[in-house]
SEFIZA-3560 file (N, C-alpha, C; in Angstrom, 3 decimals):
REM SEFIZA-3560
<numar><xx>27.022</xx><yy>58.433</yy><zz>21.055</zz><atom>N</atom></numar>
<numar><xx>27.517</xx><yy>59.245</yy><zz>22.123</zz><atom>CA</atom></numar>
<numar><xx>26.998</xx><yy>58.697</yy><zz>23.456</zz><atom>C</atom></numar>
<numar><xx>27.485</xx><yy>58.669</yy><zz>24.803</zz><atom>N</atom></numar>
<numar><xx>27.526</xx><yy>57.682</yy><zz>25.691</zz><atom>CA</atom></numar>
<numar><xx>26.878</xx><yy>59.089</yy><zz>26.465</zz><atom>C</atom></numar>
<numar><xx>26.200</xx><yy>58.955</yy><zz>27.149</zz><atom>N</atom></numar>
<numar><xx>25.661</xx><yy>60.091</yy><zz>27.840</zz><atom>CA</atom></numar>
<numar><xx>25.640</xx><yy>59.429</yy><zz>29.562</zz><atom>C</atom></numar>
<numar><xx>25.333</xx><yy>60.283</yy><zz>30.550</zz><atom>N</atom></numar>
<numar><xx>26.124</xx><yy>59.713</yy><zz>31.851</zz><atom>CA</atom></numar>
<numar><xx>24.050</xx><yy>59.949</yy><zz>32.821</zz><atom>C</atom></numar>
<numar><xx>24.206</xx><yy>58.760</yy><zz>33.130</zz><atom>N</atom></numar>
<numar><xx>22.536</xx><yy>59.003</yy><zz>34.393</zz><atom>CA</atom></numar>
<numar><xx>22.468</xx><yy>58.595</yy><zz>35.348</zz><atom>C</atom></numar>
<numar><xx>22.463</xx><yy>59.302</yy><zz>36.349</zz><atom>N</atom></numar>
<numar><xx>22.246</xx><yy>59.223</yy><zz>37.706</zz><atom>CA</atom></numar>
<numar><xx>21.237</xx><yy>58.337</yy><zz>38.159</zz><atom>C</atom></numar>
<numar><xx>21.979</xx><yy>57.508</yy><zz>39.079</zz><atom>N</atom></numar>
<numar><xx>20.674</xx><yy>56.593</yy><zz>39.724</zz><atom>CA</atom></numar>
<numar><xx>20.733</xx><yy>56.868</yy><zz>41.732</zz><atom>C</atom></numar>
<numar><xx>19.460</xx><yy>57.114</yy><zz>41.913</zz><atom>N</atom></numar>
<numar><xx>19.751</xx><yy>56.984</yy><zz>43.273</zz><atom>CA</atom></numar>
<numar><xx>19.612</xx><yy>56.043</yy><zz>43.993</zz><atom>C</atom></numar>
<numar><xx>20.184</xx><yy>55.466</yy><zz>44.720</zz><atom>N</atom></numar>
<numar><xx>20.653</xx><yy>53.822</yy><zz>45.322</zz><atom>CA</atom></numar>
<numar><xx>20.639</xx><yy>53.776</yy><zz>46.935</zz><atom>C</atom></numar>
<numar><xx>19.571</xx><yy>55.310</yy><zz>47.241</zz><atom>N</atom></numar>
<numar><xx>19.666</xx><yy>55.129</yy><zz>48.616</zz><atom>CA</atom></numar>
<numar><xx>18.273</xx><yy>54.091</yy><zz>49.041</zz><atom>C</atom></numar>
<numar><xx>17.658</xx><yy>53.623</yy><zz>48.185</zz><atom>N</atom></numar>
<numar><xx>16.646</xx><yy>52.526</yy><zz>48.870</zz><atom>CA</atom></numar>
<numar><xx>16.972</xx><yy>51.191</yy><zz>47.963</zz><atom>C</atom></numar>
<numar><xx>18.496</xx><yy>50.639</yy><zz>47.874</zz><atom>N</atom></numar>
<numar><xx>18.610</xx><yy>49.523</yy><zz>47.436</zz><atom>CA</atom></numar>
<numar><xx>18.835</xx><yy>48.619</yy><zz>48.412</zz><atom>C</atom></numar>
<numar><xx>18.614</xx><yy>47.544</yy><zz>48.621</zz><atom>N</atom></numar>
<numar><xx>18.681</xx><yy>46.712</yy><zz>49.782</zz><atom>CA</atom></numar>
<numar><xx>19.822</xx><yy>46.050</yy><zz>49.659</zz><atom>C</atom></numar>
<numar><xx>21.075</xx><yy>46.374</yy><zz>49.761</zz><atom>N</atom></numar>
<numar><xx>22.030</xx><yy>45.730</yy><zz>49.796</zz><atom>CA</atom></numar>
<numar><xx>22.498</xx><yy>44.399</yy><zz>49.941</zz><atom>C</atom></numar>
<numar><xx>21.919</xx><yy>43.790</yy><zz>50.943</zz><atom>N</atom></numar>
<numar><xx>21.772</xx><yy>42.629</yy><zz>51.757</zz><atom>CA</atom></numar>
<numar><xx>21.043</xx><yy>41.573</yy><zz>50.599</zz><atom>C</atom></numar>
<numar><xx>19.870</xx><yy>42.233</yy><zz>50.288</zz><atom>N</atom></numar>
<numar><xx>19.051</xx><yy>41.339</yy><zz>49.587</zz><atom>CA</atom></numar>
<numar><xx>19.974</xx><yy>41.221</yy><zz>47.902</zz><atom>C</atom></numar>
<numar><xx>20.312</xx><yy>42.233</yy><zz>47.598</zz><atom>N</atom></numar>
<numar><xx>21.052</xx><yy>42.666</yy><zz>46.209</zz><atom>CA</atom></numar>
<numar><xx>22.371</xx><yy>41.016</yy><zz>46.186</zz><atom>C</atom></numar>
<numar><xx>22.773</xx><yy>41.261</yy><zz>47.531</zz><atom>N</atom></numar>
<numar><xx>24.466</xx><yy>40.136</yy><zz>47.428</zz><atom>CA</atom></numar>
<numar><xx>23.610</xx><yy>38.859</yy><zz>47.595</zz><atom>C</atom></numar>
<numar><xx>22.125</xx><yy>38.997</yy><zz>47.986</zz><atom>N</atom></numar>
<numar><xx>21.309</xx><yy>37.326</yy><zz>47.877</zz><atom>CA</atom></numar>
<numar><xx>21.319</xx><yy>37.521</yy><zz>46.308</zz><atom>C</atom></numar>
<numar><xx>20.647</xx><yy>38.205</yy><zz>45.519</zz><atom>N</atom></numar>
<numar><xx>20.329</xx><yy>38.096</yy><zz>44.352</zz><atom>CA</atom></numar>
<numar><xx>21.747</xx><yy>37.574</yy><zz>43.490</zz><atom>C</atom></numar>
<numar><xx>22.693</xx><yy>38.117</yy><zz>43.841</zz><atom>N</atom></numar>
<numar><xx>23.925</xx><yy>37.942</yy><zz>43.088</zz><atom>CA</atom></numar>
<numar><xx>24.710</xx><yy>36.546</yy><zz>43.100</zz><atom>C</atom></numar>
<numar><xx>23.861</xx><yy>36.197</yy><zz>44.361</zz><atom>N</atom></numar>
<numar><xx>24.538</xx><yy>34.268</yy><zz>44.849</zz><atom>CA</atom></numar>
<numar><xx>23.683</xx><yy>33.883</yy><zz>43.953</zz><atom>C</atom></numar>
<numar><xx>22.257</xx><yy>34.008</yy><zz>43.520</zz><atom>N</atom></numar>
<numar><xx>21.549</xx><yy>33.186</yy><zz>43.045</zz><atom>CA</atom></numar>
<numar><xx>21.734</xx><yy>33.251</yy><zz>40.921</zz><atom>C</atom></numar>
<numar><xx>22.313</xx><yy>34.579</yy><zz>40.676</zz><atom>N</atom></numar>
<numar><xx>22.592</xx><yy>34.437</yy><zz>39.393</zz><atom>CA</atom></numar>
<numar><xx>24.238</xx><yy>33.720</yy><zz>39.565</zz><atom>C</atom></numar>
<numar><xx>24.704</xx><yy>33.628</yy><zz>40.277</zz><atom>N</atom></numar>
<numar><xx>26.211</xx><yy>32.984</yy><zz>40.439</zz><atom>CA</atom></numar>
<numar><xx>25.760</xx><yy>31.234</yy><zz>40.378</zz><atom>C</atom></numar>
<numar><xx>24.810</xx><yy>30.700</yy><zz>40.990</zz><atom>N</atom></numar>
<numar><xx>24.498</xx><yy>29.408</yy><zz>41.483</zz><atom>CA</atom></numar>
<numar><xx>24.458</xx><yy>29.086</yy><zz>39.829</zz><atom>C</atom></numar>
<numar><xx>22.935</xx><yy>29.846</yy><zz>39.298</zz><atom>N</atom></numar>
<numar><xx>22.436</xx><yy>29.952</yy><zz>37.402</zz><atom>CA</atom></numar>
<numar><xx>23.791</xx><yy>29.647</yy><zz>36.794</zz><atom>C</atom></numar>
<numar><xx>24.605</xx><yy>30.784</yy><zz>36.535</zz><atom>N</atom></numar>
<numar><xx>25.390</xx><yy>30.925</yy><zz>35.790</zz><atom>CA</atom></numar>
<numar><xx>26.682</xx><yy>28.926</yy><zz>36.208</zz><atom>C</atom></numar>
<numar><xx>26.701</xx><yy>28.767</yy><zz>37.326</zz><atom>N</atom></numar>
<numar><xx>27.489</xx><yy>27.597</yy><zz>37.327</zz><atom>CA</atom></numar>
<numar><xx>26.793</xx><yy>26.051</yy><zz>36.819</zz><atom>C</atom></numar>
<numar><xx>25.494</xx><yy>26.202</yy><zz>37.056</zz><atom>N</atom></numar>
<numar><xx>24.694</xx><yy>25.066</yy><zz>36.968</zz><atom>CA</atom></numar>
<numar><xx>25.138</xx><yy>24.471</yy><zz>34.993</zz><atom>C</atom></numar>
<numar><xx>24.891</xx><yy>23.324</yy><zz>35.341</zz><atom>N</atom></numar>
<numar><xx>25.223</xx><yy>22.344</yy><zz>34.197</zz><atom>CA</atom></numar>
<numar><xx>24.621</xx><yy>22.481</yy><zz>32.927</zz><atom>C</atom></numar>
<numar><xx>23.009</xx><yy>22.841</yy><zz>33.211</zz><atom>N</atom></numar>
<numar><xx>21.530</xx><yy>23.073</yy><zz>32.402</zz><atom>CA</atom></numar>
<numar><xx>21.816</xx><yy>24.266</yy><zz>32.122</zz><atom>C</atom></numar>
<numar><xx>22.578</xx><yy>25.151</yy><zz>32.364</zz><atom>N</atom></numar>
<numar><xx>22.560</xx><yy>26.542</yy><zz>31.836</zz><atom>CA</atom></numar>
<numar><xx>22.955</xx><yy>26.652</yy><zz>30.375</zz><atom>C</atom></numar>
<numar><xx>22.293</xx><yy>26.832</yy><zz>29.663</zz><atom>N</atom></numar>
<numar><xx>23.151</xx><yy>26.839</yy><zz>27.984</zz><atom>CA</atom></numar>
<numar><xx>24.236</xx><yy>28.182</yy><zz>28.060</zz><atom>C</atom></numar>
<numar><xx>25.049</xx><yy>27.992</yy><zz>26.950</zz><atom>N</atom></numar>
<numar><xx>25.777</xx><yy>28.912</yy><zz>27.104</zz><atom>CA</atom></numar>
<numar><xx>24.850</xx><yy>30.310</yy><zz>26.752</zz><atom>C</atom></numar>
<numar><xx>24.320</xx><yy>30.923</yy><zz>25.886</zz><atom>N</atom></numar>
<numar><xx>23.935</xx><yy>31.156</yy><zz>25.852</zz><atom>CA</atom></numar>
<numar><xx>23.055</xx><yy>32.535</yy><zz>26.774</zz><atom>C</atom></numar>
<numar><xx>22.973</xx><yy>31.676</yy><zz>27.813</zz><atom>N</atom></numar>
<numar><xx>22.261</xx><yy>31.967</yy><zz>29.041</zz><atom>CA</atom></numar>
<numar><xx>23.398</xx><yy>32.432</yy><zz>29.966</zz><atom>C</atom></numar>
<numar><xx>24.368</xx><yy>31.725</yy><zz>29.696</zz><atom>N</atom></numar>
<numar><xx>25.412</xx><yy>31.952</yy><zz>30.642</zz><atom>CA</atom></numar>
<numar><xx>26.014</xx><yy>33.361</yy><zz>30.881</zz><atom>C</atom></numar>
<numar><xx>26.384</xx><yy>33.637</yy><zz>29.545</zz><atom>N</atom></numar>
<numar><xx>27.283</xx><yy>34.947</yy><zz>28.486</zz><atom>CA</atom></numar>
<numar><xx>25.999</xx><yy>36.219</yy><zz>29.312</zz><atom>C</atom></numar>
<numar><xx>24.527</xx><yy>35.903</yy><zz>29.127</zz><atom>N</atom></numar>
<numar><xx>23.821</xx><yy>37.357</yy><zz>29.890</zz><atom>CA</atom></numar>
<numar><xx>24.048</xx><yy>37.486</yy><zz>30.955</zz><atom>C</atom></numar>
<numar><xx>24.125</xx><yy>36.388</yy><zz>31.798</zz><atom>N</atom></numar>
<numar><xx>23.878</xx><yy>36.260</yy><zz>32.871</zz><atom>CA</atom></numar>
<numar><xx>25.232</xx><yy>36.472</yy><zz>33.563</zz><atom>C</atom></numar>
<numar><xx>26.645</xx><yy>36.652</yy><zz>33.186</zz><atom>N</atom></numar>
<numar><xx>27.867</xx><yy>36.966</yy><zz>33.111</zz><atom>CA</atom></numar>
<numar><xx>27.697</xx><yy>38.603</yy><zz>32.919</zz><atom>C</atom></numar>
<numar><xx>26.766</xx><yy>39.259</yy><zz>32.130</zz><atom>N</atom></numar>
<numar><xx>26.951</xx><yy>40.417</yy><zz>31.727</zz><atom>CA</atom></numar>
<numar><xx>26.145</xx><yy>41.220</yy><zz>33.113</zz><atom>C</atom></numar>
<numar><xx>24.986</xx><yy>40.657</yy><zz>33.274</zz><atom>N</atom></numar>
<numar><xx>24.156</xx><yy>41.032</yy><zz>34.638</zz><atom>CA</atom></numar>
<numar><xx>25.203</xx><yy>40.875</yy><zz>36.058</zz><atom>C</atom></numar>
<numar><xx>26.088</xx><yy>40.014</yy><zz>36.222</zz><atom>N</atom></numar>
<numar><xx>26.812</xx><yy>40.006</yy><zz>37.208</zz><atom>CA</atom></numar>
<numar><xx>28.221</xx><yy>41.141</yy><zz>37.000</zz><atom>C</atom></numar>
<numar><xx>28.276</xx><yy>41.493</yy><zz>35.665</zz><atom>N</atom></numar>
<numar><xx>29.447</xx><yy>42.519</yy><zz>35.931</zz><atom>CA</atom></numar>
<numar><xx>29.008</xx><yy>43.735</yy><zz>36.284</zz><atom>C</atom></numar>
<numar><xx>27.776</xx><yy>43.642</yy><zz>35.920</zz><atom>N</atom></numar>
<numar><xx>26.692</xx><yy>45.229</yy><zz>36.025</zz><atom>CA</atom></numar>
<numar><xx>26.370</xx><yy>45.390</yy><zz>37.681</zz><atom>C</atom></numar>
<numar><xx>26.413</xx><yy>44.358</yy><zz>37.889</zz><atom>N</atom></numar>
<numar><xx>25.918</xx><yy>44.412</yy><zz>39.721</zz><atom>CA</atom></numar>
<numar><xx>27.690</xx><yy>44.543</yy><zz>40.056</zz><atom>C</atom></numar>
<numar><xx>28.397</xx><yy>44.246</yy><zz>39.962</zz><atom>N</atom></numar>
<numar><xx>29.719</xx><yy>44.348</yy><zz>40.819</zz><atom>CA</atom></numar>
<numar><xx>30.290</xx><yy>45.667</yy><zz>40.152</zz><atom>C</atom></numar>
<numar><xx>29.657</xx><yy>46.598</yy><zz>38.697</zz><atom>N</atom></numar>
<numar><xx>29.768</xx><yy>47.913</yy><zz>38.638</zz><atom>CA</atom></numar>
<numar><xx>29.573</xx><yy>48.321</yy><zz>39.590</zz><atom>C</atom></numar>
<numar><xx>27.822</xx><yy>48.249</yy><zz>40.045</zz><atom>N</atom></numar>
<numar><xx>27.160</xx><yy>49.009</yy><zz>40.594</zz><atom>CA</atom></numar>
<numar><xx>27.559</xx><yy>48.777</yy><zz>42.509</zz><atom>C</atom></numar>
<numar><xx>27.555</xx><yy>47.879</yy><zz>42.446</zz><atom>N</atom></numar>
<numar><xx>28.173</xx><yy>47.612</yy><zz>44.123</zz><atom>CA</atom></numar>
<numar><xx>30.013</xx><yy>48.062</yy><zz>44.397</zz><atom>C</atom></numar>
<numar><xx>30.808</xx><yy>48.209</yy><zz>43.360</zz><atom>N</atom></numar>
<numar><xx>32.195</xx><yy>48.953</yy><zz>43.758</zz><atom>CA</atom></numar>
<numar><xx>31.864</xx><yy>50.093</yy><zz>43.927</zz><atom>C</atom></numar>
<numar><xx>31.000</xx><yy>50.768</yy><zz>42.904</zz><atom>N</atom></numar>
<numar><xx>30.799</xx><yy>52.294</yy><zz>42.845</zz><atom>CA</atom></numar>
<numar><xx>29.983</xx><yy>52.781</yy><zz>44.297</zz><atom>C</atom></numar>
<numar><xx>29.335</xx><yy>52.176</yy><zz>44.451</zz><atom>N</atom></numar>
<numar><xx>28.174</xx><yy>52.128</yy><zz>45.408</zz><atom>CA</atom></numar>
<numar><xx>29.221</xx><yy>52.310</yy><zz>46.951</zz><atom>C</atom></numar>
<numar><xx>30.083</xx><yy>51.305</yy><zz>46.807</zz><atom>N</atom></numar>
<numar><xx>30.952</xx><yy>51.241</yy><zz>47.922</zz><atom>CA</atom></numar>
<numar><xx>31.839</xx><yy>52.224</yy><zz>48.175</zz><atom>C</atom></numar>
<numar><xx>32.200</xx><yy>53.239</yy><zz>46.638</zz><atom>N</atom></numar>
<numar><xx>33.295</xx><yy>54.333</yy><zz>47.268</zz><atom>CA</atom></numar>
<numar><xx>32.124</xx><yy>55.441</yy><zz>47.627</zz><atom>C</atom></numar>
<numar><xx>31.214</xx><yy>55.614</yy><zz>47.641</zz><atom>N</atom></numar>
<numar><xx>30.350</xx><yy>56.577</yy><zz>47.568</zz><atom>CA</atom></numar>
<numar><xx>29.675</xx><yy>56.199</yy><zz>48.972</zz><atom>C</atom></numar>
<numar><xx>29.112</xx><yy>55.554</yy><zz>49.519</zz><atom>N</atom></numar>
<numar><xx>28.520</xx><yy>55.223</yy><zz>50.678</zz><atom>CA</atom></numar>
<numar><xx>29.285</xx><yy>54.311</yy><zz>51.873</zz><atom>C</atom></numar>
<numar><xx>29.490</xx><yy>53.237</yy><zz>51.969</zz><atom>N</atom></numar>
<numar><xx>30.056</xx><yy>52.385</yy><zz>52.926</zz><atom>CA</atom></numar>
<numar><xx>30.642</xx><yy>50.710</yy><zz>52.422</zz><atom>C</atom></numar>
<numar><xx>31.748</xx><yy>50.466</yy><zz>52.294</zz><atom>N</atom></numar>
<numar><xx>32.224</xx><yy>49.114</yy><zz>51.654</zz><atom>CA</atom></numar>
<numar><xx>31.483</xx><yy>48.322</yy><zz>52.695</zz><atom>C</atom></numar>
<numar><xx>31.126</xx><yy>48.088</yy><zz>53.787</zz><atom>N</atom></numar>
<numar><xx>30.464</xx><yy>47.189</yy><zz>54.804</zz><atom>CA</atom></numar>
<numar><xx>29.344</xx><yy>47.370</yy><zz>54.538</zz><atom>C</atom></numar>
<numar><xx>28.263</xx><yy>48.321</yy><zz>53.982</zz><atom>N</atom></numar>
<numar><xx>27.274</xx><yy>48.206</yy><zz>53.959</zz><atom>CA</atom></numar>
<numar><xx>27.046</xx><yy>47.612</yy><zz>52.959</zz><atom>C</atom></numar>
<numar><xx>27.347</xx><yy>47.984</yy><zz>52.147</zz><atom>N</atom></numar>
<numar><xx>27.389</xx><yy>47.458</yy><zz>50.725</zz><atom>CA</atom></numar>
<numar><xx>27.948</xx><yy>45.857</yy><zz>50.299</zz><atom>C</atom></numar>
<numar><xx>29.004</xx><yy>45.415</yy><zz>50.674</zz><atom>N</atom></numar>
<numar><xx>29.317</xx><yy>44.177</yy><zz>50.818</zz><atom>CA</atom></numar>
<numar><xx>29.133</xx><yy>43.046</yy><zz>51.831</zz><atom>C</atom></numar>
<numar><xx>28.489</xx><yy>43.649</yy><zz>53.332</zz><atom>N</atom></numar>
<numar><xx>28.788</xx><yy>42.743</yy><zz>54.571</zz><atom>CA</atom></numar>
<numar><xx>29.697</xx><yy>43.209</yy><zz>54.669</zz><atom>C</atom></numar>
<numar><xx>30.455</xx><yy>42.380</yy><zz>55.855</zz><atom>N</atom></numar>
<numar><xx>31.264</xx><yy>42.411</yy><zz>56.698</zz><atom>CA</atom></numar>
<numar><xx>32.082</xx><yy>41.568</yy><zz>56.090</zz><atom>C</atom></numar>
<numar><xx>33.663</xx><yy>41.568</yy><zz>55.683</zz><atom>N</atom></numar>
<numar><xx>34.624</xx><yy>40.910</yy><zz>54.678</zz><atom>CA</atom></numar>
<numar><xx>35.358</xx><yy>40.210</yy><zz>55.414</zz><atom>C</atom></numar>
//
């Protein structure tokens, strides 16, 4: 049974969050990455672009993404 939990995301650093997300994007393209590594690290980036769409209807798409 899937049960539903609240996270509060008013002290996430946004800014720093879309650095973190270039740097598992850089991981995930690099040559040395086994697959392996790749497939989590694919799963961690869908979890952050969950959490940053949701994030965006709820608070501010500019804050949350930059400026587009």
């Amino acid at each position: 049974m899937k049960k539903t939990v609240m996270i509060d995301l008013s002290y996430t650093d946004w800014e720093l969050l879309k650095d973190q997300k270039q740097v598992v994007l850089k991981t995930i393209n690099k040559k040395t990455t086994s697959k392996k590594d790749r497939e989590y690290l694919e799963g961690l980036l869908n979890w952050i672009d969950f959490v940053q769409d949701k994030a965006a209807e709820q608070i501010d798409e500019e804050k949350v993404f930059g400026k587009l």
